[in-house]
N, C-alpha and C positions, 0 to 999 in steps of 0.2 A: 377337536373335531376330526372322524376319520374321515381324512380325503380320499380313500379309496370307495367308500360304502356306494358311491351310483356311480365308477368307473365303468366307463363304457355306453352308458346312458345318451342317449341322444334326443334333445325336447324339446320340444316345439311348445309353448307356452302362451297362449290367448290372455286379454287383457294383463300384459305384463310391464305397462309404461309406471305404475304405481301399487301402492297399497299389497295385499297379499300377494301378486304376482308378481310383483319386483321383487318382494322381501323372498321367495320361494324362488325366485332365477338367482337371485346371487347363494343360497342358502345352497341350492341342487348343488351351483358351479363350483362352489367350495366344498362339497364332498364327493369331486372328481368328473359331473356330469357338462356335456357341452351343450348350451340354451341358446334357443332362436328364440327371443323374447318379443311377442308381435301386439300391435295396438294399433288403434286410430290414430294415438297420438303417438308421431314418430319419434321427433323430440324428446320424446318419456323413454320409449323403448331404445333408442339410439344412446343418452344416457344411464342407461341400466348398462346394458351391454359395453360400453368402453368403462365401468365401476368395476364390475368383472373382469374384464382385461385387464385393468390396471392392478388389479388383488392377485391374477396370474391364472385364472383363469379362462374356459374357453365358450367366447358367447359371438352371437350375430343378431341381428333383427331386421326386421319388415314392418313395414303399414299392413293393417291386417283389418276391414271390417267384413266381422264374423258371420254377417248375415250375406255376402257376396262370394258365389260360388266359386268365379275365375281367382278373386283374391286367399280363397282359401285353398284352393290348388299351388296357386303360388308360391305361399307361405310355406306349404308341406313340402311342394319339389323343393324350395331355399335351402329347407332344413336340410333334405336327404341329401344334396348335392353339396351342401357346404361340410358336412361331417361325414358324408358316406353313405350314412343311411338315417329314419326317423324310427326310432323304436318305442320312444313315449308321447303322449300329448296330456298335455295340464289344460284341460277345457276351463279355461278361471273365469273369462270377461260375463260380466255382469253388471245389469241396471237396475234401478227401483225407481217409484216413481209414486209416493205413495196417495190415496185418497180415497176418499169413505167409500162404500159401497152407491150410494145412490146417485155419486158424481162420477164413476169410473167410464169414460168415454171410449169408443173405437180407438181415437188416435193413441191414448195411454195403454189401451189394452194390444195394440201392436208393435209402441217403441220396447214394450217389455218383453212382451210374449217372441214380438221378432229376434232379438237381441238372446234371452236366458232359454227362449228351447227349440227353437229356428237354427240359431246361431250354433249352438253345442253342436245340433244335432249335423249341419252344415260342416261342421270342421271335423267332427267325429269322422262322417261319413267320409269323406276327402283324406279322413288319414288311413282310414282305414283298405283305404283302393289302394293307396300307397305300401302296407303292409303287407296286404296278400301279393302285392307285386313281387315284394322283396323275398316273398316266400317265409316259409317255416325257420325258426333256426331254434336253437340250442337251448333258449330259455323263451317267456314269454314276452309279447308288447304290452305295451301297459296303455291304457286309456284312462286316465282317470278325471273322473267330474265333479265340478265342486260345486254339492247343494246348499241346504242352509238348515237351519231349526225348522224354517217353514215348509222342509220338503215332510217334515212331520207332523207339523204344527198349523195354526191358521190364528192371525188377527184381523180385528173388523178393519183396520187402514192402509190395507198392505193385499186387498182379496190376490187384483192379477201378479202380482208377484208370488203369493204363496201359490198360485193356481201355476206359474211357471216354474216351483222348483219342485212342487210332485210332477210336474214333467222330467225335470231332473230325472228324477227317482226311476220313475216309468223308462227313465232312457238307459239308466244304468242295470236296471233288471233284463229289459230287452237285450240291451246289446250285448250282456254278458254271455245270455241264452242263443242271440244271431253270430256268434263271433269265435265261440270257444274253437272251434275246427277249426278256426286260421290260425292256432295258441296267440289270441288277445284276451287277455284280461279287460272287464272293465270292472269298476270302482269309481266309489269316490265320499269327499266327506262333507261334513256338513257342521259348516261355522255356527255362530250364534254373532254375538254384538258385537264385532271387530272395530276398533278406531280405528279407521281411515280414513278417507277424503269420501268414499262414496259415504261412508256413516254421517262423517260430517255432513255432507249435504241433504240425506237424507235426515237429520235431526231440526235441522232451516225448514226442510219441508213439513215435518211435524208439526211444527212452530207456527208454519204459515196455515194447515189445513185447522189447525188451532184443537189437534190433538195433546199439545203441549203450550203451557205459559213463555216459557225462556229456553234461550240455545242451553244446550247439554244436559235438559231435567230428562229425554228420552234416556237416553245411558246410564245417568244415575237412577232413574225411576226402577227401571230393569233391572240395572244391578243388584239396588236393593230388594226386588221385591221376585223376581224371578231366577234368578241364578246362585245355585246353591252355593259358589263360590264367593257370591258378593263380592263380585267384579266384573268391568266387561274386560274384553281380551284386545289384544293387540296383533298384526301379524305373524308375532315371535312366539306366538305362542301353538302357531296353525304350523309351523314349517317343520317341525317332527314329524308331526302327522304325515304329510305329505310326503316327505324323502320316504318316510316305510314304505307309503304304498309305490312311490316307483323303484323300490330296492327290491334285489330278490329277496328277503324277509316277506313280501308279500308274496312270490310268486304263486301258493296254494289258495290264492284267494281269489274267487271274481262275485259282480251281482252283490256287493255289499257297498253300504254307507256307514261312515265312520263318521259316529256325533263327535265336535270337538266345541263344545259348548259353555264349557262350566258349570256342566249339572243344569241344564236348563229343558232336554226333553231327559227321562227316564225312559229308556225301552223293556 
């Protein structure tokens, strides 16, 4: 692994107690970059960050929920003031919640909607006051958001969730367009059926809304029958992805989503 490839990097990283943004804050810190790894759950983020330490790497964290303005001020002054300054953000934290269309209630359609494009769009905003602060330098910041297959796609049991990652979408096209004069890049990619603890829980929910007989026929149903790789993916498989886009290898790039799917949308 070259540990120089995001020296210099400084990241501030949403939902990073677990799952894709734990596996991407230790992944960043071992190719030279320094992570403020922030969540709800401290405990999570608190051990992320001394696992990085302890490999010799350079991390910090905070409690961080994304939809409270003062907490995401916070989090961004942490980062700036703990490394110098903030020059990336990994918008990762993300909720599902799924259920058919004719049960989709107010309170589900705001734990999501608040959380996946409220929330982005809350920390985005908050880093980005931080960046023009720090002014123009030498190379670009990096924004990057992480959508899903459904910021392209759409299923009948998942509607406000796919309704919240074409907000995604929408935020990464905007911001790319509201932002370039400050030199911020934005971007960002877009998973398909990662194993993790939200899949897991999201596959109990399948189960329960009685879109599925048994725990794990969702992953395997997909796999087989949607994903041209006939597999679903794991973390390890998203964290390439992600160091390009906060490496300068991306720096020519803003306003783009990058599928990391397994064949599962074609664009």
């Amino acid at each position: 692994m070259d540990k120089t490839r995001l020296a210099g990097k400084k990241a501030l990283i949403t939902g990073g107690a677990q799952g894709m943004g734990a596996a991407i804050a230790k992944y960043w810190a071992a190719q030279g970059a320094a992570v403020c790894v922030a969540d709800l759950n401290v405990e999570g983020v608190e051990k992320v960050a001394e696992e990085i330490k302890a490999a010799g790497g350079e991390a910090t964290f905070i409690k961080l929920d994304v939809q409270d303005e003062e907490q995401a001020v916070a989090a961004v002054e942490h980062t700036a003031k703990t490394f110098g300054e903030i020059n990336v953000l990994l918008n990762n934290a993300g909720v599902n919640k799924p259920l058919f269309f004719p049960d989709i209630t107010k309170s589900n359609y705001d734990f999501i909607m608040g959380v996946n494009a409220w929330g982005k769009l809350n920390v985005m905003q908050k880093t980005t006051h931080k960046m023009i602060e720090q002014g123009k330098k030498d190379y670009p910041y990096k924004i990057i958001n992480v959508g899903s297959i459904l910021s392209r796609e759409a299923f009948d049991d998942v509607t406000v969730y796919t309704m919240s990652k074409h907000a995604v979408l929408g935020l990464i096209k905007a911001g790319a367009k509201s932002l370039w004069q400050y030199g911020i890049t934005v971007n960002g990619y877009g998973p398909g059926v990662v194993r993790t603890e939200m899949w897991e829980q999201l596959d109990r929910d399948l189960v329960e809304i009685g879109k599925f007989e048994k725990k794990g026929q969702s992953m395997d149903s997909i796999a087989d029958n949607m994903i041209l790789m006939q597999r679903y993916s794991y973390p390890e498989d998203v964290v390439g992805t992600a160091a390009f886009l906060a490496s300068p290898e991306s720096d020519y790039m803003t306003g783009q989503l990058l599928m990391i799917d397994g064949g599962m949308v074609i664009q």
